[in-house]
SEFI-734985 format. One record per residue (C-alpha): residue number from 1; residue in one letter; x, y, z. Coordinates in pm, whole numbers. Layout:
// residues N
ATOM	NUM	A	X	Y	Z;
...
***
This chain:
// residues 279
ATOM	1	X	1617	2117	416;
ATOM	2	X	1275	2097	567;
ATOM	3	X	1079	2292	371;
ATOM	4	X	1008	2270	-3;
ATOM	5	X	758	2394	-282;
ATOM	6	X	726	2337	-632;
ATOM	7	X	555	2578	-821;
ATOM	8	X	552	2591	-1248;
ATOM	9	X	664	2913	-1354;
ATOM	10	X	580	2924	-1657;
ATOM	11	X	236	2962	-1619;
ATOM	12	X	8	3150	-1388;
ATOM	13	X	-225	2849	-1405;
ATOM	14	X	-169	2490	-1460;
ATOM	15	X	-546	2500	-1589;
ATOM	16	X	-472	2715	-1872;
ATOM	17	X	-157	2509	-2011;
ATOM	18	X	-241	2361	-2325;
ATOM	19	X	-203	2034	-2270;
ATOM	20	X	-342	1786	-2578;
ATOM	21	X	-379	1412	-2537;
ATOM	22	X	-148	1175	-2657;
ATOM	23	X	-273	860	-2907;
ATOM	24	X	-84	544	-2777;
ATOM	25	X	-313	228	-2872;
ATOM	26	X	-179	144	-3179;
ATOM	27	X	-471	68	-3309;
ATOM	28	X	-610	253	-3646;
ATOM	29	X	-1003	262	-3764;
ATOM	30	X	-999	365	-4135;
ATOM	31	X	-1240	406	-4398;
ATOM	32	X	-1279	114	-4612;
ATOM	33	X	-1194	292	-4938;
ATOM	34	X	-842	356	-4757;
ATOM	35	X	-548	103	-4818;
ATOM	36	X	-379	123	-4454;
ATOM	37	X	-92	-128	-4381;
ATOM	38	X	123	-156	-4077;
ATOM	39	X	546	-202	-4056;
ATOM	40	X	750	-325	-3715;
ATOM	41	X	1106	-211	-3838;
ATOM	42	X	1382	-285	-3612;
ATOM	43	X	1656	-31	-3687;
ATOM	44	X	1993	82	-3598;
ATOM	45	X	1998	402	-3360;
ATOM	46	X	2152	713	-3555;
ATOM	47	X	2115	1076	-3647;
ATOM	48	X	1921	1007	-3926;
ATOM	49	X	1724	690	-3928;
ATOM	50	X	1386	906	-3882;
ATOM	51	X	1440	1123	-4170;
ATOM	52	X	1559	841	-4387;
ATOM	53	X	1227	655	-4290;
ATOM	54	X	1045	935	-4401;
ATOM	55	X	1241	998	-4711;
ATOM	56	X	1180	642	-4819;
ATOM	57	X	782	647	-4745;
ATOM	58	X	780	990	-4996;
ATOM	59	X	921	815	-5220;
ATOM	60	X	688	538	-5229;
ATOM	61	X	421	780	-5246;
ATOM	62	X	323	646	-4879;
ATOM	63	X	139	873	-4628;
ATOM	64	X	264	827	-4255;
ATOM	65	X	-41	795	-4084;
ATOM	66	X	92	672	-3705;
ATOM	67	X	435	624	-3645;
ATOM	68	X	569	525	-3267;
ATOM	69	X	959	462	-3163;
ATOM	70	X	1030	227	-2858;
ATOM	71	X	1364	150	-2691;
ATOM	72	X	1347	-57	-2359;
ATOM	73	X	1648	46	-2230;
ATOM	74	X	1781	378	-2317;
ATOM	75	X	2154	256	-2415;
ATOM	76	X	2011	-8	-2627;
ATOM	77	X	2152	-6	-3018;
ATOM	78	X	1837	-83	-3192;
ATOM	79	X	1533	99	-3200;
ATOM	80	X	1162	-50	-3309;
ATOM	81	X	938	131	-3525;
ATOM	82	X	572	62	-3569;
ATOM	83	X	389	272	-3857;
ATOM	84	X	83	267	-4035;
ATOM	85	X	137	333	-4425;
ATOM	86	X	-168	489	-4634;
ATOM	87	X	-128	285	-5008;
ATOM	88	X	-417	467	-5089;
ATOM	89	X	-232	684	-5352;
ATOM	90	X	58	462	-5423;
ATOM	91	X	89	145	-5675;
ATOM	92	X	361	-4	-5496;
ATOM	93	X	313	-408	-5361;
ATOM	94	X	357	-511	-5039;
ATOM	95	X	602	-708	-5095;
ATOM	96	X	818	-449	-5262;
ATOM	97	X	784	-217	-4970;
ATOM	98	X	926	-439	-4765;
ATOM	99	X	1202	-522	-4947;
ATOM	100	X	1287	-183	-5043;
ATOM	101	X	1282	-78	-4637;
ATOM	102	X	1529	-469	-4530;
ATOM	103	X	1762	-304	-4787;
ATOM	104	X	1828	-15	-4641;
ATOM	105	X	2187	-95	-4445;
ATOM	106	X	2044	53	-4090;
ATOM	107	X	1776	-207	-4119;
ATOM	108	X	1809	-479	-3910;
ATOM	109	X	1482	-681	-3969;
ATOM	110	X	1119	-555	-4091;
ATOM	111	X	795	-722	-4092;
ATOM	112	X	470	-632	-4192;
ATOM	113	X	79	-609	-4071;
ATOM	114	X	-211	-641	-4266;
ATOM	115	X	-543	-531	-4111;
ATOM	116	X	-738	-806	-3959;
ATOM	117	X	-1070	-721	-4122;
ATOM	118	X	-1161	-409	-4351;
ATOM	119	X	-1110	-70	-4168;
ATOM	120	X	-916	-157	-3853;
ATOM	121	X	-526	-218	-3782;
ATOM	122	X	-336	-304	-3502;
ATOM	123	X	3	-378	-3390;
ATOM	124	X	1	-764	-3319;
ATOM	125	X	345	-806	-3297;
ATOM	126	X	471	-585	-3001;
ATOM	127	X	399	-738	-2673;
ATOM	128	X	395	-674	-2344;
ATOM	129	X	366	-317	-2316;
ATOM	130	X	693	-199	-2074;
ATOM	131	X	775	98	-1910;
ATOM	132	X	1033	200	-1687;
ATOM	133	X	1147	-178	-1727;
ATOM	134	X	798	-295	-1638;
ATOM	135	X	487	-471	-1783;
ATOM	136	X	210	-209	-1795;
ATOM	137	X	-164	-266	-1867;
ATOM	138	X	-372	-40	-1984;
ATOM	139	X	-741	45	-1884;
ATOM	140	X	-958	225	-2078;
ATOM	141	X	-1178	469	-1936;
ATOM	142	X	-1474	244	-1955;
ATOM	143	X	-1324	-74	-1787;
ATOM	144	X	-1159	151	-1493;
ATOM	145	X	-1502	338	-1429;
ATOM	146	X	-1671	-3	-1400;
ATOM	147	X	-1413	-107	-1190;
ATOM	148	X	-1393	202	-912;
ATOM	149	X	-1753	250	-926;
ATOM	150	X	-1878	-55	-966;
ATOM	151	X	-1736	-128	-639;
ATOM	152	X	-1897	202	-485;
ATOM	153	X	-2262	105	-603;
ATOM	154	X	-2200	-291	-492;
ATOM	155	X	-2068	-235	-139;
ATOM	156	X	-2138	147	-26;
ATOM	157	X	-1903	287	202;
ATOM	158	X	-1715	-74	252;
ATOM	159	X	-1612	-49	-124;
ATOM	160	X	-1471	333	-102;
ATOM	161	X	-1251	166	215;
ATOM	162	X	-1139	-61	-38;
ATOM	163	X	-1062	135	-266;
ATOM	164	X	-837	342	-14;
ATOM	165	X	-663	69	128;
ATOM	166	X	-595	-72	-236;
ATOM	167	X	-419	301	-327;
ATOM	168	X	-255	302	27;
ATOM	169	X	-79	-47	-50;
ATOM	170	X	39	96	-394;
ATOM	171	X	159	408	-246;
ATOM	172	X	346	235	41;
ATOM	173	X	513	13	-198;
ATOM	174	X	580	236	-479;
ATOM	175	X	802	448	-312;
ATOM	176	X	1058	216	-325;
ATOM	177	X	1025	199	-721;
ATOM	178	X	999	625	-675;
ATOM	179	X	1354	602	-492;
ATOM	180	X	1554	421	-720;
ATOM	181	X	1382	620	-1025;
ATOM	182	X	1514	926	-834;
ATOM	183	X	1873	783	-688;
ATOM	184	X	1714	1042	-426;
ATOM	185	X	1509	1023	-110;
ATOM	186	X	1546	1453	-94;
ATOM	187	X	1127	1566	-157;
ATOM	188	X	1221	1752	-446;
ATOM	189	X	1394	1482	-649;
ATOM	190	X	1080	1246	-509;
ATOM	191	X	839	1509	-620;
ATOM	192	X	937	1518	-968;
ATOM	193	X	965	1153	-1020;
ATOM	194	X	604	1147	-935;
ATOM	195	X	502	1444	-1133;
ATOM	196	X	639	1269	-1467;
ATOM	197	X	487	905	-1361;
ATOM	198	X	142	1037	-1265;
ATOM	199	X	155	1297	-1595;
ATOM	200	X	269	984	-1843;
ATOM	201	X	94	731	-1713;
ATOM	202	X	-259	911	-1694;
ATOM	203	X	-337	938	-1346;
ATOM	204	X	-334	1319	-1319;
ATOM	205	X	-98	1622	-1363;
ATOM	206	X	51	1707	-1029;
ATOM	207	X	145	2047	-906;
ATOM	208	X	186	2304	-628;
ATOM	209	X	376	2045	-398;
ATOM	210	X	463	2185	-48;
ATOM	211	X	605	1947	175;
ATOM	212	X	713	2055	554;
ATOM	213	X	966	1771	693;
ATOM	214	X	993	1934	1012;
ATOM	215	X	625	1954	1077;
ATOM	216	X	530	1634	917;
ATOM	217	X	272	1796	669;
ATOM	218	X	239	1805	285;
ATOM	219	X	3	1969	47;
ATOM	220	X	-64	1942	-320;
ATOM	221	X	-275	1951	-594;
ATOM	222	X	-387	1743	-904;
ATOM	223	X	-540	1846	-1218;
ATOM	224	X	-747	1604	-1404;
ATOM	225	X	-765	1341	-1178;
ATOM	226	X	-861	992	-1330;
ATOM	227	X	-1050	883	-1033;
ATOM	228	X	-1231	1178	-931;
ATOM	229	X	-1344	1249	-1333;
ATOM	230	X	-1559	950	-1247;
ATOM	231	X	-1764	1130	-1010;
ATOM	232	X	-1868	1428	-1163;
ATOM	233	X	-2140	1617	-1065;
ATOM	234	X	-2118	1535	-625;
ATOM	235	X	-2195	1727	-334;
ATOM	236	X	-1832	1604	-179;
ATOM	237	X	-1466	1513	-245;
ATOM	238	X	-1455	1187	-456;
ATOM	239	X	-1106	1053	-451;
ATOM	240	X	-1091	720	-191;
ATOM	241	X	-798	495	-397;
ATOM	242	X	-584	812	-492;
ATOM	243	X	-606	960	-154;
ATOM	244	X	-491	616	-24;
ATOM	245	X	-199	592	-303;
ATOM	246	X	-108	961	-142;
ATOM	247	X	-162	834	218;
ATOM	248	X	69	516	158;
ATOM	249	X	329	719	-39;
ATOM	250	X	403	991	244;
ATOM	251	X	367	726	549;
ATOM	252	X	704	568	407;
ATOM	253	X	829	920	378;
ATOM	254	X	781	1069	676;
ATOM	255	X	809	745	815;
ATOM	256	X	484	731	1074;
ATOM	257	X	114	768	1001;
ATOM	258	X	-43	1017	811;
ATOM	259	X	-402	1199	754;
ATOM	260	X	-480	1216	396;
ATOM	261	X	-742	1478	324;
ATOM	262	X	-914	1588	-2;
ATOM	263	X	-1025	1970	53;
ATOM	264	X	-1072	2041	-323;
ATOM	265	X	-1236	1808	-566;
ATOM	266	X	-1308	1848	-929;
ATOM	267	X	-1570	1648	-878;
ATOM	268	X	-1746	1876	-692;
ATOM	269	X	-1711	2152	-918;
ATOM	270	X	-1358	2273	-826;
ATOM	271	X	-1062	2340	-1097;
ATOM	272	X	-870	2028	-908;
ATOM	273	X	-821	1849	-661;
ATOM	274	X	-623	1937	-362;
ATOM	275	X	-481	1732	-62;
ATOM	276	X	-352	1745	258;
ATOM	277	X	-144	1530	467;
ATOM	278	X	-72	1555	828;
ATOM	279	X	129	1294	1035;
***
């Protein structure tokens, strides 16, 4: 096949999908009137652990406030739970809510987390982040803008060629990681790997993916890109260490050089960014 497209259906416009972000720090502020207390429960996997959990908290007269499940591998028998419990309107101790939740037989092992100063929680026990069985970091907006610009304003147009040949390493060497995710090299199987990494780990929401093997060219577009919010307002297209992580990513697949342009950019007022690729 040398010719393929991926196009949503469900939607006229990616743009108008209502997409809403997702709260993954584990980490609670709170008014200091509020009794908030964290739980890592390690469980047994079954059909109805979750309702049980919540069952148990109603009881109590707790309010779930955050709640997150994490399995590393997906055939693994336990899962972990970390919640944060409102006491605010219960009587209950401590101490007896975590008794109450080791006796219940699909508990394995519980343990609890007291704020480390008034109004603010956080899970200290869970450590390192993982995903797709590896360590993952996370940036928040303000460290990655200092980083990506802060190399723009300190060394011009030396930093944005930086910043390209940084992406075009981690796009030459991720497809490897994109293959085995896949058990695929075929584009489409490739192109929706990338669609759910990019989506769940932030970069951007990819879509619109044309990619001609026989001619050696690609196109595609990206809403909300990470790197290109950073620019916003600008006279031209913004992306230099996305464009490169595109540029690495299709020299491996077409396997010869390519020409990675940006002809759309939100941060020059369009409603994403778009990108072409020519061997």
């Amino acid at each position: 096949m040398c010719t393929y497209q991926v196009v949503r259906r469900s939607v006229q416009k990616i743009a108008k999908q209502n997409f809403k972000p997702l709260n993954i720090g584990r980490v609670m502020i709170f008014d200091e009137k509020q009794k908030v207390y964290g739980i890592i429960i390690e469980s047994k996997i079954g059909l109805s652990f979750l309702r049980r959990l919540a069952e148990l908290a109603e009881k109590l007269g707790l309010v779930i406030r955050f709640i997150q499940f994490s399995t590393v591998k997906a055939d693994e028998p336990l899962v972990r739970t970390v919640a944060f419990l409102d006491f605010s309107n219960s009587t209950i101790s401590l101490e007896k809510v975590l008794k109450l939740v080791k006796n219940q037989e699909f508990v394995k092992d519980a343990i609890l987390i007291k704020p480390n100063r008034k109004g603010i929680i956080f899970d200290n026990y869970s450590f390192p982040l993982v995903t797709a069985n590896e360590r993952v970091v996370i940036f928040r907006k303000a460290v990655y803008e200092a980083l990506f610009n802060g190399v723009r304003k300190k060394f011009g147009s030396a930093g944005e060629a930086m910043l390209y040949y940084q992406g075009f390493t981690i796009g030459y060497e991720i497809y490897d990681k994109y293959v085995e995710i896949a058990n695929s090299e075929k584009p489409e199987d490739l192109t929706e790997v990338a669609k759910a990494i990019n989506m769940t780990f932030g970069w951007g929401i990819i879509d619109k993916v044309n990619i001609d093997q026989r001619k050696g060219a690609a196109k595609l577009r990206i809403y909300q890109n990470f790197e290109c919010e950073l620019g916003k307002p600008n006279g031209k297209p913004y992306s230099q260490f996305y464009r490169g992580a595109i540029a690495g990513l299709f020299t491996r697949f077409f396997g010869k050089d390519v020409k990675v342009q940006e002809t759309k950019c939100i941060a020059k007022g369009d409603p994403y960014c778009e990108f072409t690729i020519k061997t």
